[in-house]
C-alpha positions as CSV (number, residue, x, y, z in Angstrom):
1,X,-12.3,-26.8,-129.1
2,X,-12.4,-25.0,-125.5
3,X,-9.4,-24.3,-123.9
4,X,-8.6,-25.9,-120.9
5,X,-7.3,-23.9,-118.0
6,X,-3.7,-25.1,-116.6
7,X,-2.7,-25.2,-113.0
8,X,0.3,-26.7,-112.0
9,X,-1.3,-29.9,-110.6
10,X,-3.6,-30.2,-113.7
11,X,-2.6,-32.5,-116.2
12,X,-4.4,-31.8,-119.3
13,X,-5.9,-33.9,-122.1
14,X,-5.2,-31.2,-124.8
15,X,-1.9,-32.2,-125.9
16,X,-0.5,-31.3,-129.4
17,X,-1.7,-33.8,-132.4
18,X,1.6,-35.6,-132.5
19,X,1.2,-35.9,-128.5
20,X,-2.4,-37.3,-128.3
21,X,-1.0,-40.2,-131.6
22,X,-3.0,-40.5,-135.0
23,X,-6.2,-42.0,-134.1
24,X,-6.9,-39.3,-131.4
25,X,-10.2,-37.6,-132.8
26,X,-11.9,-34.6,-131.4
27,X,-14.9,-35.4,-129.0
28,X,-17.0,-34.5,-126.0
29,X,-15.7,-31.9,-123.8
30,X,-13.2,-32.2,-121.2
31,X,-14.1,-33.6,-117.8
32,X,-11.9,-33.3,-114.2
33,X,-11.0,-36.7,-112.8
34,X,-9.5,-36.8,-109.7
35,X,-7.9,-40.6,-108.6
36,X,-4.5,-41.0,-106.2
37,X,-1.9,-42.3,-108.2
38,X,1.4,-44.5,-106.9
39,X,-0.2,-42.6,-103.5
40,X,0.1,-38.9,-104.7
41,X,-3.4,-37.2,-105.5
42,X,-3.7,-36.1,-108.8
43,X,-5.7,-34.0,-110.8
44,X,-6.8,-34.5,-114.5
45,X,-9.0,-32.7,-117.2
46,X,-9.3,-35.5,-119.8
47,X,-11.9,-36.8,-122.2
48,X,-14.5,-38.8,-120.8
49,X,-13.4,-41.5,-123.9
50,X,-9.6,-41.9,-122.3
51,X,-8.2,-45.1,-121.5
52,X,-6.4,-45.8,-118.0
53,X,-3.6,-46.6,-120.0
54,X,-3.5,-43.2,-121.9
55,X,-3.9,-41.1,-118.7
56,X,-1.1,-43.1,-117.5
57,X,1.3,-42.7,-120.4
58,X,0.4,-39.7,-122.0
59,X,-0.9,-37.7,-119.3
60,X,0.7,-38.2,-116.9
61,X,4.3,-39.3,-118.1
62,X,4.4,-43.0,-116.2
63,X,5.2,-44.9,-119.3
64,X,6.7,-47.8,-117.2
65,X,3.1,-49.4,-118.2
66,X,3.4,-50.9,-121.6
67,X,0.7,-50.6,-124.8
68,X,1.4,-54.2,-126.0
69,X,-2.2,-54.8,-127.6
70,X,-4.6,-52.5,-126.7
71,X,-7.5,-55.1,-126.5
72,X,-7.2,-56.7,-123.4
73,X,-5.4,-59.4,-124.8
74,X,-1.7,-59.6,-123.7
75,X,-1.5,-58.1,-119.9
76,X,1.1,-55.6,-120.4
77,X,-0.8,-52.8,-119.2
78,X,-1.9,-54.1,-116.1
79,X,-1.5,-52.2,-113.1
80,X,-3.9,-52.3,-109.6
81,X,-7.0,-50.0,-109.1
82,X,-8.2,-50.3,-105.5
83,X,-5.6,-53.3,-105.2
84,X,-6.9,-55.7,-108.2
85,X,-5.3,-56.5,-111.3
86,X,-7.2,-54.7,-114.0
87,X,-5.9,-54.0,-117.9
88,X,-5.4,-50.5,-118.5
89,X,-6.2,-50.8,-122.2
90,X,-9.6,-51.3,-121.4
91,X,-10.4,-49.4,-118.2
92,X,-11.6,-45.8,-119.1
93,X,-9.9,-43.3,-116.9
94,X,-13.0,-41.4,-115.3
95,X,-14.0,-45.2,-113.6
96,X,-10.6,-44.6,-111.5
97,X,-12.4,-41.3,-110.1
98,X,-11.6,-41.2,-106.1
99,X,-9.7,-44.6,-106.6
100,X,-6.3,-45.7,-105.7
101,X,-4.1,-46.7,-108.9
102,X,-0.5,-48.1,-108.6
103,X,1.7,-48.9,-111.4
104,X,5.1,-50.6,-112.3
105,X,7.0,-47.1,-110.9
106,X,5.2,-47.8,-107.2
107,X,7.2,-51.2,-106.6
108,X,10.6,-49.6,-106.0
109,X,10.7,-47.9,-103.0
110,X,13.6,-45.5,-101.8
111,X,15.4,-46.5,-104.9
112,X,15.6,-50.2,-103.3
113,X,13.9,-52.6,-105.8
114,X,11.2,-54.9,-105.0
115,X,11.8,-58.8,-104.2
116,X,9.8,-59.3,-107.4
117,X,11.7,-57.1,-109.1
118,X,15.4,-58.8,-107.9
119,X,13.9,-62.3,-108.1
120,X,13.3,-61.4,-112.5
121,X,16.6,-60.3,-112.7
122,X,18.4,-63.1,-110.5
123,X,15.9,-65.8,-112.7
124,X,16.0,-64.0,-116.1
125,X,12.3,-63.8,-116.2
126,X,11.8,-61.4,-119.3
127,X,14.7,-61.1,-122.5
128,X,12.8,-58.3,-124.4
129,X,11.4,-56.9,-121.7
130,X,8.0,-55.2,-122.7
131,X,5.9,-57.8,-120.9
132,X,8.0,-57.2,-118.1
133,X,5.8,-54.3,-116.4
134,X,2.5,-56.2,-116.5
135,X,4.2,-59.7,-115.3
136,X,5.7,-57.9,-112.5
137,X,2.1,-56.0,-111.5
138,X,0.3,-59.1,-111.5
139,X,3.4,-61.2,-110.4
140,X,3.1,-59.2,-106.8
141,X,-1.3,-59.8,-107.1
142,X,-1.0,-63.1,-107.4
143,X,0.9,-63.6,-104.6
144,X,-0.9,-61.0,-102.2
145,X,-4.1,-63.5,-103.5
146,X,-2.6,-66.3,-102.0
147,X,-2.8,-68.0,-105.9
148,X,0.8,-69.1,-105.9
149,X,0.8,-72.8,-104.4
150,X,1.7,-74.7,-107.0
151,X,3.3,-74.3,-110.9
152,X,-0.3,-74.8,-112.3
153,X,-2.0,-72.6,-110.0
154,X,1.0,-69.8,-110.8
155,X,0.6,-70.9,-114.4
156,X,-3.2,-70.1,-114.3
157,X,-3.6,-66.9,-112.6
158,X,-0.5,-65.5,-114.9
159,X,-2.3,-66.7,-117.6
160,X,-3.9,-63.1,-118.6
161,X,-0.4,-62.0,-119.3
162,X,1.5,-63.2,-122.4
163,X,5.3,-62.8,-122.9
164,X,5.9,-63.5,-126.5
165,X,9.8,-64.2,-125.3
166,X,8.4,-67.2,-123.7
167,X,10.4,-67.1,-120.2
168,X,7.4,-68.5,-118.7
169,X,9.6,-70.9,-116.7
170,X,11.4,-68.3,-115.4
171,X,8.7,-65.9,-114.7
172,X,7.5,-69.0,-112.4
173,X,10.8,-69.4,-110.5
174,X,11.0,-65.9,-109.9
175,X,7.4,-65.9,-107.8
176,X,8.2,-69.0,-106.3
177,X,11.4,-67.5,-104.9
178,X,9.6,-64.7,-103.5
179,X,6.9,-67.1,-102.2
180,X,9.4,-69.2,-100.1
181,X,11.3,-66.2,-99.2
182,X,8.0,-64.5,-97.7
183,X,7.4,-68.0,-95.4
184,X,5.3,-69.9,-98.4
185,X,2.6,-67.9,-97.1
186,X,1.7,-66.3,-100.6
187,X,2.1,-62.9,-99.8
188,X,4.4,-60.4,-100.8
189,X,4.1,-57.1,-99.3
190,X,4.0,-54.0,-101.9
């Protein structure tokens, strides 16, 4: 294995054995991504094999996005590349070179929450709260679309994003509150 060398902007993929989890296997060399992440350029030497999601958490240390399945399946690990929904899980880091990533930790801004964020709490949109991350991500999406004019139209572009709670109703209330609150025009400023 080559060693990578560290500078202080540099996150690197060579974390210990218990860092990098079980199933991490040794593999091509290391490559340098560079991408701007909740708006602050960063820097990475990973594996060209690395998920979004594992830069993200592991890399990086913005764990607000959640592993839930790691096939694309549930939509807790969505966040916005180039501002569109995508899942993490199955987005390979080096695709996000020179693109613009945002994640759960970019909605609150000057420690003041975002509507979405005080429209779950007020409508007890999530009880566990591991869904929560990705329902919020593509809670703020859907409404930036313009997808949020009726129940069935909210119900279908959520629909990527499971919440094994089941406070679907809820999750609904909460983005129609922030739909009427923004004029009913659909969109809800990031």
């Amino acid at each position: 294995m080559t060693k990578v060398k560290k500078h202080p902007v540099v996150a690197t993929a060579t974390a210990s054995p218990a860092k990098r989890g079980a199933g991490a296997m040794r593999g091509p060399g290391a490559v340098n991504v560079s991408l701007s992440v909740n708006g602050e350029e960063r820097l990475v030497s990973i594996e060209p094999r690395v998920s979004l999601l594992d830069l993200l958490r592991e890399h990086l240390d913005l764990t607000g996005t959640k592993k839930g399945c790691d096939h694309g399946a549930c939509g807790a690990c969505t966040v916005w590349v180039d501002g569109r929904r995508v899942l993490a899980c199955l987005t390979l880091a080096i695709t996000s070179e020179g693109r613009e990533v945002y994640t759960v930790e970019s909605l609150a801004t000057g420690g003041e929450l975002h509507p979405m964020q005080r429209a779950f709490i007020t409508r007890d949109a999530f009880q566990c709260g591991y869904c929560t991350p990705g329902q919020l991500m593509s809670a703020v999406a859907l409404l930036n679309e313009g997808h949020a004019s009726t129940d069935a139209e909210i119900a279908e572009w959520m629909s990527g994003n499971l919440c094994r709670c089941a406070a679907y109703p809820n999750i609904r209330a909460a983005i129609r509150d922030v739909r009427d609150a923004a004029g009913g025009d659909g969109h809800a400023a990031h």
